[in-house]
C-alpha positions as CSV (number, residue, x, y, z in Angstrom):
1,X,20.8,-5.1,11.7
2,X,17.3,-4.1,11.5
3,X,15.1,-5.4,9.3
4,X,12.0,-3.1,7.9
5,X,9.4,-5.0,6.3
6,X,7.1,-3.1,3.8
7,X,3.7,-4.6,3.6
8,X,2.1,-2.0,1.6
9,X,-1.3,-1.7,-0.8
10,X,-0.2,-0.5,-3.8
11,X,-0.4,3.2,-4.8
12,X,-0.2,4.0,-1.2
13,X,3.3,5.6,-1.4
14,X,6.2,3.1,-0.3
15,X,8.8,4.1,-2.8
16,X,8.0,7.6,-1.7
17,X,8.7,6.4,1.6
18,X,11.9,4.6,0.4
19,X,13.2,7.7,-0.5
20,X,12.7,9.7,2.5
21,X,14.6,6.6,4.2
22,X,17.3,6.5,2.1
23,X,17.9,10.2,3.0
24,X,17.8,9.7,6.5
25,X,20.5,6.5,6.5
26,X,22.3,7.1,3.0
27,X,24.8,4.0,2.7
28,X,23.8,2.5,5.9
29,X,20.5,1.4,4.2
30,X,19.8,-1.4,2.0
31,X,16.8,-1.6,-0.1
32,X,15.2,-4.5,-1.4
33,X,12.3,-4.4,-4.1
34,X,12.2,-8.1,-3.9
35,X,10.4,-9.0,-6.9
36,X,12.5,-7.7,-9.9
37,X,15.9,-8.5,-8.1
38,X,17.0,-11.9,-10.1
39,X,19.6,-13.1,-7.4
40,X,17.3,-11.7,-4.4
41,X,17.5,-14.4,-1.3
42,X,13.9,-14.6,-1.6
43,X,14.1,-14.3,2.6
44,X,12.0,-12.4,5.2
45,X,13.8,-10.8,6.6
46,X,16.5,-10.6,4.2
47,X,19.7,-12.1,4.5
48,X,22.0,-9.4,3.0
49,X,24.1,-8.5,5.8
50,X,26.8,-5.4,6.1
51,X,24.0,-3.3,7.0
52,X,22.6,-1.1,9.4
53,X,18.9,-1.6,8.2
54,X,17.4,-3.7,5.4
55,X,14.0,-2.2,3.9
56,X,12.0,-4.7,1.9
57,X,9.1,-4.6,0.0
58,X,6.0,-6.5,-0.5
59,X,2.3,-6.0,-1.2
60,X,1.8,-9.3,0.1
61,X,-0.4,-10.5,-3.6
62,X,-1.0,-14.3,-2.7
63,X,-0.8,-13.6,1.4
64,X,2.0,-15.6,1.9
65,X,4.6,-13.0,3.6
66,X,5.6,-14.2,6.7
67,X,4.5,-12.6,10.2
68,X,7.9,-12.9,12.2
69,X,7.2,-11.2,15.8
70,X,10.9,-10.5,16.4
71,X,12.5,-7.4,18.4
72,X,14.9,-6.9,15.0
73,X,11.7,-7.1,12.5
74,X,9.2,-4.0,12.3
75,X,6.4,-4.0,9.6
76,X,5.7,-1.0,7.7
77,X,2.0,-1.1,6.8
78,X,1.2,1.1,4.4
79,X,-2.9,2.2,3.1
80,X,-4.3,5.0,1.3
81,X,-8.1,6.5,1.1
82,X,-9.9,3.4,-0.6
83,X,-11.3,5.3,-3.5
84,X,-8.1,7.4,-4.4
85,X,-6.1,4.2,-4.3
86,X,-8.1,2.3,-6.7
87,X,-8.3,4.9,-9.1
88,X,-4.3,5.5,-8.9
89,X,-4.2,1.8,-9.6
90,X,-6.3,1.5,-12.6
91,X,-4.4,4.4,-14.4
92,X,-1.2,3.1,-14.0
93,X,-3.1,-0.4,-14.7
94,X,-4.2,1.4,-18.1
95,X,-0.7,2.7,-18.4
96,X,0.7,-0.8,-18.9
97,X,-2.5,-2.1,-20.6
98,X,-3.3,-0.1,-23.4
99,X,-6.9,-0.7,-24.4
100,X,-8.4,-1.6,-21.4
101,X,-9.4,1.5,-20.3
102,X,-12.9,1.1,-23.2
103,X,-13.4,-2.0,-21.3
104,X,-16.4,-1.6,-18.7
105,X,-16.1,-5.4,-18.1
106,X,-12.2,-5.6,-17.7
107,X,-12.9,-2.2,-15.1
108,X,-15.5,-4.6,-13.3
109,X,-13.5,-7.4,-13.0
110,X,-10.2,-5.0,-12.1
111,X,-12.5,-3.4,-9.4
112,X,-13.7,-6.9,-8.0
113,X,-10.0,-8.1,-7.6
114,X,-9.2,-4.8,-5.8
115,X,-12.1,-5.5,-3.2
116,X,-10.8,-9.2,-2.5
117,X,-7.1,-8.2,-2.2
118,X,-8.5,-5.2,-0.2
119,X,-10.6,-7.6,2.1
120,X,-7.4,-10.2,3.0
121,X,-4.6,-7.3,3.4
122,X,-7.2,-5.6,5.7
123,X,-7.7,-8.6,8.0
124,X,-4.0,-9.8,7.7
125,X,-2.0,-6.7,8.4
126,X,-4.5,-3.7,9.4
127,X,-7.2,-5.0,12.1
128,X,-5.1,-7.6,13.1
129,X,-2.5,-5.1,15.4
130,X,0.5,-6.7,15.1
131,X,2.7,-5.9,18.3
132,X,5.9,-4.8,15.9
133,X,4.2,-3.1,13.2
134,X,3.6,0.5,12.3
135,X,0.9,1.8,10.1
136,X,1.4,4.6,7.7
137,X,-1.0,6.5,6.0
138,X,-0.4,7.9,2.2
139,X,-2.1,10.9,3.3
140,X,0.2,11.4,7.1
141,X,3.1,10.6,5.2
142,X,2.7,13.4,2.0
143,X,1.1,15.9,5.0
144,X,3.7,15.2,7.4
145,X,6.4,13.6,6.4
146,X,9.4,14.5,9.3
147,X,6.7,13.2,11.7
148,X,5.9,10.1,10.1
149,X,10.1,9.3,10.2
150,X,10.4,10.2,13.4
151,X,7.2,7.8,14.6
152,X,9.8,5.5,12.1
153,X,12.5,6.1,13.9
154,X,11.2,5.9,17.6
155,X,9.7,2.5,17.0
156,X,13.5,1.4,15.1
157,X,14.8,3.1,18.9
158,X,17.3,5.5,16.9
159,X,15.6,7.8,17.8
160,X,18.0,9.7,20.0
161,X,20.6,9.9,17.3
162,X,19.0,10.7,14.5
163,X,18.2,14.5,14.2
164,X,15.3,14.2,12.4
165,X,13.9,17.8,12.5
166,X,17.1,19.6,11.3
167,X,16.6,21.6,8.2
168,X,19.5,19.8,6.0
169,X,17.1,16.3,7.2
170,X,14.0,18.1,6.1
171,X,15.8,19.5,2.9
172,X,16.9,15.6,1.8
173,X,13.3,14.5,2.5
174,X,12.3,16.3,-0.4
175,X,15.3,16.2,-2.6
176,X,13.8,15.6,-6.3
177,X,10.0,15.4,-5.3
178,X,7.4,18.3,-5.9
179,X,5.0,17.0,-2.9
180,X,2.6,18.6,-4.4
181,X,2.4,16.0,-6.6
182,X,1.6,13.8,-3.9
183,X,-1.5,15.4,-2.4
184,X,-5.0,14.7,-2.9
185,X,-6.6,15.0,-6.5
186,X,-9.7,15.7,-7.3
187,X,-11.8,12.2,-8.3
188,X,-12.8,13.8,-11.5
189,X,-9.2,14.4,-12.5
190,X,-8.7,11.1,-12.9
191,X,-9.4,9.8,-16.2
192,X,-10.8,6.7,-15.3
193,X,-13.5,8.0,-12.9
194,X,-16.6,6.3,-13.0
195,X,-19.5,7.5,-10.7
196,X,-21.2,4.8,-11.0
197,X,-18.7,2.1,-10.9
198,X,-17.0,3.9,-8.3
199,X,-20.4,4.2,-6.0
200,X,-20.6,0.6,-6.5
201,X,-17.0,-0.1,-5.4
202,X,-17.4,1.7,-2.4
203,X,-20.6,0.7,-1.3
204,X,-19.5,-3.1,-1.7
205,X,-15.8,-2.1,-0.3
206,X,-17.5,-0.8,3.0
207,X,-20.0,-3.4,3.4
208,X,-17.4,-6.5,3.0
209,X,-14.4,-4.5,4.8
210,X,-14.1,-4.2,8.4
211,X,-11.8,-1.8,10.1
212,X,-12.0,1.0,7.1
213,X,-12.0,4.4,9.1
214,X,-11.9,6.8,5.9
215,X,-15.4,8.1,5.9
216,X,-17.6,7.3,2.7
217,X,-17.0,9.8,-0.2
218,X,-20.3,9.1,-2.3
219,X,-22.8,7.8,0.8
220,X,-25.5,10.2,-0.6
221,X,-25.5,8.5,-4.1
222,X,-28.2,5.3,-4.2
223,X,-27.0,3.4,-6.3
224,X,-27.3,-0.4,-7.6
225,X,-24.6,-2.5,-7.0
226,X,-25.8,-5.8,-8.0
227,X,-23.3,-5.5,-11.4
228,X,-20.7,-5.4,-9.4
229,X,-21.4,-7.7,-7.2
230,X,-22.3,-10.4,-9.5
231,X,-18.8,-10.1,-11.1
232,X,-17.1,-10.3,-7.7
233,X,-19.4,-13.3,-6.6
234,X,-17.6,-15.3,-10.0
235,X,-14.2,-13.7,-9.1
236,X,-14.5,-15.0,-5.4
237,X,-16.0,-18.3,-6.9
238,X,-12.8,-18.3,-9.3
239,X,-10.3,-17.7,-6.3
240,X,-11.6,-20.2,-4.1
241,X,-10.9,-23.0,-7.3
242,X,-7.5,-22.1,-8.2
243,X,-6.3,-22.2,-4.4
244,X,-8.4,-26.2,-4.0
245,X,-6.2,-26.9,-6.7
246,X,-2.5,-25.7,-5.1
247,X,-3.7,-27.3,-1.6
């Protein structure tokens, strides 16, 4: 069995991913969401066996997902442009949280989270180059998705039997989903765009992030970023308390 290990930002298009799996193996496949699955095994790599390949998902929240260097374990690390993912986040965020969206100090604090999170999951899975891992891009995988399987596919070494390129393949890639949908909106579209608090999000996520290679989106805009940063110092300060008190 072979067991694929999702360790994905969110927003950055796993389930979207899922389903383009689940085309290619059908039945063979077993997915695992992991956290809304009451009598999950809670085990990485999963223990559900009478498969050909397990898929499981995590976004890694409190960085405790194991790194298991194994021939039969390959990490899936999905990552999406910085400023499109935030911004995807906070609407569905606003989705779930009715009222927040009025809430400049709420969309600070949101923002100042998304930098730490962003900071760890960086280091951890995307500079790091794990040996069996495979990074995905939201953007390769909505532009391209046959050759993002097949990368898939060649690292899994099922390559050779799995006619990836065939038009009934292609056809169930796509089954249900308008990817259209998928590709890049306009930052103004979104309805909770901010210039300013997005300027100060990027500045600060590019300045404490190494290993981003999207290129800035607002590097012409000057602006202040000591609001921001002030919120994030007290978020960091707030992080560093509650994990003195589990150790």
């Amino acid at each position: 069995m072979i067991n694929l290990v999702g360790a994905s930002i969110p927003r950055s298009g796993h389930h979207l991913l899922e389903r383009m799996l689940r085309s290619v193996f059908g039945p063979r496949l077993h997915y695992c969401e992991y956290y809304n699955i009451p009598d999950c095994c809670r085990s990485i790599p999963c223990k559900t066996g009478g498969f050909d390949v397990v898929f499981q998902k995590s976004h890694d929240f409190d960085f405790n997902l194991p790194i298991i260097l194994s021939d039969s374990v390959l990490y899936i690390v999905q990552y999406r442009e910085p400023i499109e993912t935030v911004l995807s986040d906070r609407e569905l965020f606003c989705k779930s949280n009715p009222g927040s969206e009025i809430n400049r100090f709420n969309y600070l604090i949101f923002l100042a989270d998304h930098i730490i999170y962003n900071k760890r999951f960086y280091k951890k899975w995307i500079t790091s180059q794990m040996v069996n891992s495979i990074h995905v891009r939201y953007e390769e995988l909505v532009g391209n998705p046959v050759a993002v399987i097949q990368s898939i596919l060649v690292r899994m070494q099922l390559s050779s039997y799995v006619d990836i390129s065939s038009d009934k393949v292609l056809s169930n890639l796509q089954v249900g989903d308008d990817m259209s949908k998928y590709k890049k909106k306009n930052y103004s579209s979104y309805k909770q765009f901010d210039r300013n608090l997005i300027s100060q999000y990027e500045s600060i996520f590019y300045r404490e992030i190494s290993g981003v290679t999207y290129p800035m989106k607002f590097s012409d805009i000057l602006v202040s970023t000591d609001e921001l940063d002030s919120v994030l110092f007290q978020r960091e300060v707030l992080l560093q308390q509650m994990e003195s008190l589990q150790n």
